[in-house]
C-alpha positions in Angstrom: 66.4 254.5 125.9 63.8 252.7 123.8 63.3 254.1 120.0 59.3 255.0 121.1 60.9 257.0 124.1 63.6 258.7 122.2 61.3 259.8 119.1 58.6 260.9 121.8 61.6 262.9 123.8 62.8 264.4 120.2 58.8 265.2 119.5 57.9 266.5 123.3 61.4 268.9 122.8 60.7 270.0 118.9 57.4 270.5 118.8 57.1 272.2 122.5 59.5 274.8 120.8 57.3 274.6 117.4 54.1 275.7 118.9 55.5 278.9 120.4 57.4 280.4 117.8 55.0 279.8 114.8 51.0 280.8 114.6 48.5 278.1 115.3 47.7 278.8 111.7 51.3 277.6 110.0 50.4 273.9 111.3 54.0 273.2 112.0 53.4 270.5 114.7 51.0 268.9 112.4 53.4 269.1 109.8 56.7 268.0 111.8 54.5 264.8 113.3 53.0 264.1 109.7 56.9 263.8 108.9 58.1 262.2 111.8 55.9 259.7 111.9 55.8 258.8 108.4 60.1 259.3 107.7 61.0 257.7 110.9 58.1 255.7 112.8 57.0 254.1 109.5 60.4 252.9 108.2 61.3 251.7 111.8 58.0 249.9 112.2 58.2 248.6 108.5 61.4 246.9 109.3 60.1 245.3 112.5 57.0 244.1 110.7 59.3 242.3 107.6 61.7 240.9 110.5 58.1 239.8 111.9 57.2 237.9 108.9 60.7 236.3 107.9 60.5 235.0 111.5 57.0 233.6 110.8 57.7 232.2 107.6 60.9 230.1 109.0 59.3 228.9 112.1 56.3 227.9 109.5 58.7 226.2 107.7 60.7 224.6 110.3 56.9 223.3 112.1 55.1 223.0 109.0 51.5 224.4 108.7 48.6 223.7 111.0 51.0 223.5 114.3 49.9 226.3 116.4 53.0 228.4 116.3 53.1 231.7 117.9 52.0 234.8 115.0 55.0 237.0 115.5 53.8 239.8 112.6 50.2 239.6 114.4 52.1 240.2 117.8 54.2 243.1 116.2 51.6 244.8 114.4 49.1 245.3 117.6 52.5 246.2 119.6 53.9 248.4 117.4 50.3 250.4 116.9 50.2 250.3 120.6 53.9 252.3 120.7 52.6 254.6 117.6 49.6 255.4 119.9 51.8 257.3 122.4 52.5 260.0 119.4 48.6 260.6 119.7 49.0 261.3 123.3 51.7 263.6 122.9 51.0 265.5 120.2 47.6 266.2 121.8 49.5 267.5 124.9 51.9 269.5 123.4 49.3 271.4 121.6 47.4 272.2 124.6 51.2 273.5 125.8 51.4 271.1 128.4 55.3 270.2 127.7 58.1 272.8 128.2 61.5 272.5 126.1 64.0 270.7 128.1 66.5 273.6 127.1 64.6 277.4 127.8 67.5 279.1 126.5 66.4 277.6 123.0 63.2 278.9 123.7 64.1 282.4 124.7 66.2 282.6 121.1 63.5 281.2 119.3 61.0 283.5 120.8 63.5 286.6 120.0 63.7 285.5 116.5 59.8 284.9 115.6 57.5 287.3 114.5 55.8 289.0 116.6 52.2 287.5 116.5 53.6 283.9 117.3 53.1 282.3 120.5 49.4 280.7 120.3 48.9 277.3 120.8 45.4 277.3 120.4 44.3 274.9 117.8 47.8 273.4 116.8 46.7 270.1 116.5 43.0 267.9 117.2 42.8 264.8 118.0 41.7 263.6 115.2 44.4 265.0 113.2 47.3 263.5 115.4 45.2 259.9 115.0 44.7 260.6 111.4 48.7 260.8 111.2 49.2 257.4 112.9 46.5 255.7 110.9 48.1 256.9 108.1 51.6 255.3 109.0 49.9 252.0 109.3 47.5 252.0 106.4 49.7 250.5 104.0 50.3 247.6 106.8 46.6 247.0 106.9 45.9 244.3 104.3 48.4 242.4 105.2 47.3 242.4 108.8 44.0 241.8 108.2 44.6 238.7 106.2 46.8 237.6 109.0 44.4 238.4 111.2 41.0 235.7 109.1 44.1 233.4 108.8 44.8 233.4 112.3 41.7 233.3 113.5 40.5 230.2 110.7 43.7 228.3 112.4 42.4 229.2 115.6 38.8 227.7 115.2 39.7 224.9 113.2 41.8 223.5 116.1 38.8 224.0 118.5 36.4 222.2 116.2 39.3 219.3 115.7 39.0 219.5 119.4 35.9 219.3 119.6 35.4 216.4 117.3 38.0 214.3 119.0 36.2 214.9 122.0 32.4 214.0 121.0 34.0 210.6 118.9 35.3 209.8 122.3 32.2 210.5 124.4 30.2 208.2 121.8 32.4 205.7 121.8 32.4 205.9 126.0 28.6 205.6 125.6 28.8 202.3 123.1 30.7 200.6 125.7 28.6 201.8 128.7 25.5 200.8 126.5 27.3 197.0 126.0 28.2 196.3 129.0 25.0 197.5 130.4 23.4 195.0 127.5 25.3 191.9 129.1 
């Protein structure tokens, strides 16, 4: 099982139980996904994104700059976001109560041991709140990638105006010699 998978499992089981045994009003699924993500997405995708740029920086060394190699941290970053998106998904889900718990004895126990005026789902969590969490996560990411990103994307259109350049020098000089020999 993949981490995504086995941290959306742990947060489709959890939080199904969390949003009926406490009120609407206690935000616990807000609060467990605030903590989830931030404890155990963020290291996780923290580590990925360092192991990105250590691979960057030694196939930048071993190429040298200016060689077109492959952006590994820009790859991870938009791949990792993509992976943090599910939690979005999910946590929108399991606040409208579309997921049961996989066990429904844990359920029954937890519902015997709540208070009485638990149970509501209404309103556990908005969309905006589980994106807000997520955003959050990768905010302090976000310099970084952006700078990536201009560097990139210089790298990117110097090349095509290199291109370019190679390719209208060697259009004119086609056309000096077509002019010549058309001269003789």
């Amino acid at each position: 099982m993949s981490f995504i998978a086995h941290v959306l499992e742990t947060l489709r089981t959890n939080g199904s139980v969390a949003v009926r045994v406490f009120p609407s009003l206690a935000q616990v699924l807000l609060l467990f996904a605030i903590r989830l993500v931030n404890e155990v997405v963020g290291d996780y995708v923290t580590g990925v994104l360092s192991r990105a740029r250590d691979i960057d920086a030694e196939t930048l060394n071993k190429a040298g700059r200016g060689t077109g190699v492959e952006e590994v941290y820009l790859q991870a970053c938009a791949a990792s976001f993509i992976m943090a998106w599910k939690i979005v998904n999910t946590l929108v889900e399991i606040g409208r109560g579309k997921y049961e718990p996989v066990d429904p004895a844990a359920l029954k126990d937890a519902r015997d041991d709540a208070p009485p005026d638990t149970g509501n789902n209404g309103g556990q969590i908005s969309r905006w709140d589980a994106e807000e969490t997520v955003f959050r996560m990768f905010e302090p990411h976000m310099d970084e990638y952006l700078d990536e990103e201009v560097e990139a994307v210089k790298r990117n259109f110097d090349s095509i105006c290199k291109d370019w350049e190679a390719q209208v020098h060697w259009d004119y000089i086609n056309l000096r010699i077509s002019l010549i020999s058309l001269c003789r």
